[in-house]
C-alpha positions as CSV (number, residue, x, y, z in Angstrom):
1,X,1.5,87.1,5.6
2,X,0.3,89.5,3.1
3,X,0.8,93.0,2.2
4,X,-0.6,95.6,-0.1
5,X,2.2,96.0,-3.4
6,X,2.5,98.6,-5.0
7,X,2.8,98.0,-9.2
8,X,3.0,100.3,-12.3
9,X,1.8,98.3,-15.1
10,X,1.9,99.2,-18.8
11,X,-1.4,99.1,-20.6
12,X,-1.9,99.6,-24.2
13,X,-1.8,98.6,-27.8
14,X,0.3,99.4,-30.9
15,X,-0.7,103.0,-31.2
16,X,0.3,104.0,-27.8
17,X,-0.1,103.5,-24.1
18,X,1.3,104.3,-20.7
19,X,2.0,102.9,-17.3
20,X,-0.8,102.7,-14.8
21,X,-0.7,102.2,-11.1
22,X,-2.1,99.7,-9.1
23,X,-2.1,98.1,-5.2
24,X,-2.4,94.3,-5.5
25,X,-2.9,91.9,-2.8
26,X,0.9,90.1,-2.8
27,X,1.0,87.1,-0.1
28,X,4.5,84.8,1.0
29,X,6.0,82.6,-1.7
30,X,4.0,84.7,-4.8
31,X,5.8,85.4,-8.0
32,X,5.5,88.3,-10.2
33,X,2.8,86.5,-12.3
34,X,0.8,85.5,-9.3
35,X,0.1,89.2,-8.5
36,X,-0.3,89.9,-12.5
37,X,-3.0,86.9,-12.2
38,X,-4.4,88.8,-9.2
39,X,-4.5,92.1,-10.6
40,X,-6.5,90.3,-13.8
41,X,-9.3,88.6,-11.4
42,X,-9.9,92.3,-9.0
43,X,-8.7,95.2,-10.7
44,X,-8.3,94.6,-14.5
45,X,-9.7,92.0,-16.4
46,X,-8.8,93.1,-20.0
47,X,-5.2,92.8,-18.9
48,X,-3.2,91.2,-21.8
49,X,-0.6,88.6,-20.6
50,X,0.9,85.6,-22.5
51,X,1.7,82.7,-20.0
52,X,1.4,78.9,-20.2
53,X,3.5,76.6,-17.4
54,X,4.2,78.7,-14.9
55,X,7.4,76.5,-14.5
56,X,9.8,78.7,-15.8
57,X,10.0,76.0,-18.9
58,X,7.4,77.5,-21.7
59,X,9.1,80.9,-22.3
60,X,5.8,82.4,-22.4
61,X,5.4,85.0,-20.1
62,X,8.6,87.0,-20.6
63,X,8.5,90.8,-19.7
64,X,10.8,93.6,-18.1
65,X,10.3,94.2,-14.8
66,X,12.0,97.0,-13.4
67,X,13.8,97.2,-16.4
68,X,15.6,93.7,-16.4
69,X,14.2,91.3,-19.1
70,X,12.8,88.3,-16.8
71,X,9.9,85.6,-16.9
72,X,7.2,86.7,-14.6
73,X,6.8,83.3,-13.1
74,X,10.6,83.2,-12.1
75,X,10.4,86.2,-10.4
76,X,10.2,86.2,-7.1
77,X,8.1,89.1,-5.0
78,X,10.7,88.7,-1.8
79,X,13.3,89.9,-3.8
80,X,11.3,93.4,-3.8
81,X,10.9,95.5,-0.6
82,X,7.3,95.7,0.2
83,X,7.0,99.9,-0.1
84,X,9.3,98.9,-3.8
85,X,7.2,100.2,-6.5
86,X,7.1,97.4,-9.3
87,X,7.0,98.2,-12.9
88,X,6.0,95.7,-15.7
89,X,6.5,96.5,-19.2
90,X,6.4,94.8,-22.4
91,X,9.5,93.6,-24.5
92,X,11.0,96.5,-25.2
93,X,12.5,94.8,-28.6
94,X,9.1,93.6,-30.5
95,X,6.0,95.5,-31.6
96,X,3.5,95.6,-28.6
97,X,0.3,93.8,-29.6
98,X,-1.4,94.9,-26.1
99,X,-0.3,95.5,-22.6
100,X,2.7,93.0,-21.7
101,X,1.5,90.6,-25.0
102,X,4.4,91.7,-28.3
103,X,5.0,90.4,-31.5
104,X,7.5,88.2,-31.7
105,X,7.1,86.8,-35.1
106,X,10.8,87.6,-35.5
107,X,11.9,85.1,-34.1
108,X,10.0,82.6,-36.3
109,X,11.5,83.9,-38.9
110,X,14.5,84.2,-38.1
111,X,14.3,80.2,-37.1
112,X,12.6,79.3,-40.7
113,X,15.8,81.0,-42.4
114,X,18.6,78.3,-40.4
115,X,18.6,75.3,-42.9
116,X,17.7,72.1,-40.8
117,X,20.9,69.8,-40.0
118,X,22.2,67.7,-42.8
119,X,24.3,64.9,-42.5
120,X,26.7,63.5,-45.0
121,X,25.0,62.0,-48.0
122,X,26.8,58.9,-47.7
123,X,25.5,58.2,-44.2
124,X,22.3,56.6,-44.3
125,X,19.6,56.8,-41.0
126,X,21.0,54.6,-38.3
127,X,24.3,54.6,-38.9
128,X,24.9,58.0,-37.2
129,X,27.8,57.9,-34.4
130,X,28.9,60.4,-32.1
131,X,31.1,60.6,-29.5
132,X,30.1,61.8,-26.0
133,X,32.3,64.4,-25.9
134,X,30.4,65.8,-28.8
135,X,26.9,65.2,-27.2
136,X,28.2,67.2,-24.6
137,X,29.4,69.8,-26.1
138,X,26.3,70.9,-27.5
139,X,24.1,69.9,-25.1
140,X,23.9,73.0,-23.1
141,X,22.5,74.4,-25.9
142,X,19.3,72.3,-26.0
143,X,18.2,73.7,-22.5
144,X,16.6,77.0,-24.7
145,X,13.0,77.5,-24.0
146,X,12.5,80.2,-26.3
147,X,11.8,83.1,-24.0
148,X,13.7,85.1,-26.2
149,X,14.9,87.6,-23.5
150,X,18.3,87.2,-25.1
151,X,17.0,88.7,-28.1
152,X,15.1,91.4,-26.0
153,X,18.0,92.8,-24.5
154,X,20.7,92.3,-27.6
155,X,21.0,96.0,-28.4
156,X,22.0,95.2,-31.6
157,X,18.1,94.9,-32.4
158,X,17.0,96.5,-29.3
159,X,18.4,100.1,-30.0
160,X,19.0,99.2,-34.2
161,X,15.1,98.2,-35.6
162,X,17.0,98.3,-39.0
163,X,19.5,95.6,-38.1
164,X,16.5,92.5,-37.8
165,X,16.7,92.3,-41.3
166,X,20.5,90.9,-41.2
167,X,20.9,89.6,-37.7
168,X,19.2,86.9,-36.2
169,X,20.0,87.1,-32.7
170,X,21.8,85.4,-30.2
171,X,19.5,82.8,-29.8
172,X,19.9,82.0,-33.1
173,X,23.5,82.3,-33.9
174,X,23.5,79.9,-31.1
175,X,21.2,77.8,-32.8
176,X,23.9,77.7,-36.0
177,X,27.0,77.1,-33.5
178,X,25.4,74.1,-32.0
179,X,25.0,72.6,-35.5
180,X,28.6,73.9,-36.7
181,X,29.9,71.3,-33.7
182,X,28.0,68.2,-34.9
183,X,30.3,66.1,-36.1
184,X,27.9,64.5,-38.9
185,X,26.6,68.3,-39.9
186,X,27.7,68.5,-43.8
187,X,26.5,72.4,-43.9
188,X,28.7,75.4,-43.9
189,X,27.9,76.9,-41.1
190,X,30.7,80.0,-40.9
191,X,30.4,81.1,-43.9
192,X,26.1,81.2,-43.0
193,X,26.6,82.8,-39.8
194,X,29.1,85.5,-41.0
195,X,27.1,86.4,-44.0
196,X,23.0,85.5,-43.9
197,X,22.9,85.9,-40.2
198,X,24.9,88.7,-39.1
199,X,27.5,87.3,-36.7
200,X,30.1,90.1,-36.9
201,X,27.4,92.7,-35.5
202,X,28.2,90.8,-31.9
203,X,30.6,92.4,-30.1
204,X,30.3,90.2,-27.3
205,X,28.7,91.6,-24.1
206,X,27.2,89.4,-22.4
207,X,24.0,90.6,-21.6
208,X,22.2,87.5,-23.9
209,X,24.0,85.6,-21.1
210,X,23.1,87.6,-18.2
211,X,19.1,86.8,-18.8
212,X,19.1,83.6,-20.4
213,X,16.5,81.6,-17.5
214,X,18.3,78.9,-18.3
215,X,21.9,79.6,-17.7
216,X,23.3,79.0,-20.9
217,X,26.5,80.8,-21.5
218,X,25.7,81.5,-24.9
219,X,28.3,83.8,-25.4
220,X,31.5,81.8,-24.0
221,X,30.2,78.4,-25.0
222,X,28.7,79.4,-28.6
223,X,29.0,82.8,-30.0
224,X,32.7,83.2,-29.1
225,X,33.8,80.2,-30.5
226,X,31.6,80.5,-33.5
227,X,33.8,83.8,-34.3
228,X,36.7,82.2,-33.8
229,X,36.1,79.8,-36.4
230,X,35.2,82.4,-38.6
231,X,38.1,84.9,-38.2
232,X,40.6,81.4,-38.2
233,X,38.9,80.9,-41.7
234,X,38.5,83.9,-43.2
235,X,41.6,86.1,-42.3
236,X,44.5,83.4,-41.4
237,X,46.7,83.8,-44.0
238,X,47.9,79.8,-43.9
239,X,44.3,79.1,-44.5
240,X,43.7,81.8,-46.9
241,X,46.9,80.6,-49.2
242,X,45.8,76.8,-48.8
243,X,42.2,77.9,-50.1
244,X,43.7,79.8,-53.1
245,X,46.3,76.4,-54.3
246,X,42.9,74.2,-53.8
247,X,41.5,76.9,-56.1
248,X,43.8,76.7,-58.7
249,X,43.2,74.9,-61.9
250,X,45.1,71.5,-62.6
């Protein structure tokens, strides 16, 4: 069974654009990249789209539709009624390169800047142990595929373009918590995330969570704890006190 959908697709570049409308052939079982695919090979073929698996594992093909950051291939068509108009858009977060395709060379950036794990220096390769209670509890973490919708709908960069400089994101702060829990990781992590990588501009919303593909609660299981740790550090005044005797001078 097929029908005739009706779609509003952004087309443009970095100096400008608008939303065009289309009909596209959508048939049973199609996702929202199927039609895009469709609407490439009849209607438009200079469309711009980043995609690579079509699995919902690469994280390429990430794009609002309707307003709700969402990978294309995960989005099914018979969630939509069939008179719904569809609207594709860009990332709203990162500079549009052309049509749905943006710049997210933030991100990479953002990665470089988080120093790489770093284990005791007395532990030498092969000796490391863990625990499986610490395996686990990072683990969720390692689902990410770097879709980077969480950072598309933070609005601490999404509505604040002069906040990228100092925050990283939530994929990223996430990136620091998961570290922060290895048990063999020698770095100081809180004192990183508070003051390189902008930790206290969360305010804990939830919306990272509410898109993440994946289902990572990356705000329960990672930023809130992360701030925890932080606030137990830097403003308990038992930990403050013990700091300052450590401090003082024998």
């Amino acid at each position: 069974m097929s029908y005739k959908g009706k779609f509003r697709v952004w087309r443009g570049d970095s100096e400008g654009g608008e939303l065009k409308d289309y009909e596209v052939e959508v048939n049973e079982g199609e996702v929202v990249l199927d039609v895009i695919h469709r609407l490439q090979a009849t209607q438009a073929p200079d469309l711009a789209v980043r995609w690579n698996c079509k699995a919902g594992k690469c994280g390429s093909c990430s794009a609002e539709v309707n307003g709700m950051p969402k990978l294309m291939c995960m989005c099914r068509m018979n969630t939509f009624a069939e008179d719904e108009v569809v609207t594709v858009t860009p990332m709203r977060t990162f500079p549009v390169m052309r049509d749905l395709v943006t710049d997210v060379s933030y991100n990479y950036t953002k990665a470089r800047e988080i120093p790489a794990f770093k284990p005791p220096a007395d532990v030498k390769p092969g000796e490391y142990r863990m625990q499986q209670v610490d395996v686990e509890r990072s683990q969720e973490f390692r689902k990410c595929i770097e879709c980077f919708l969480c950072q598309n709908t933070c609005h601490v960069i999404r509505d604040h373009e002069e906040n990228k400089e100092s925050f990283s994101g939530p994929r990223f702060l996430m990136r620091i918590a998961e570290l922060d829990m290895h048990p063999l990781d020698a770095a100081d992590r809180q004192n990183e995330a508070q003051e390189q990588h902008g930790l206290g501009f969360c305010n804990i919303t939830k919306c990272c969570t509410e898109v993440c593909p994946e289902h990572i609660k990356i705000t329960d299981n990672a930023l809130i704890p992360m701030k925890e740790r932080v606030v137990d550090r830097k403003y308990d005044p038992l930990v403050w006190l013990g700091n300052k005797i450590r401090r003082r001078p024998a």
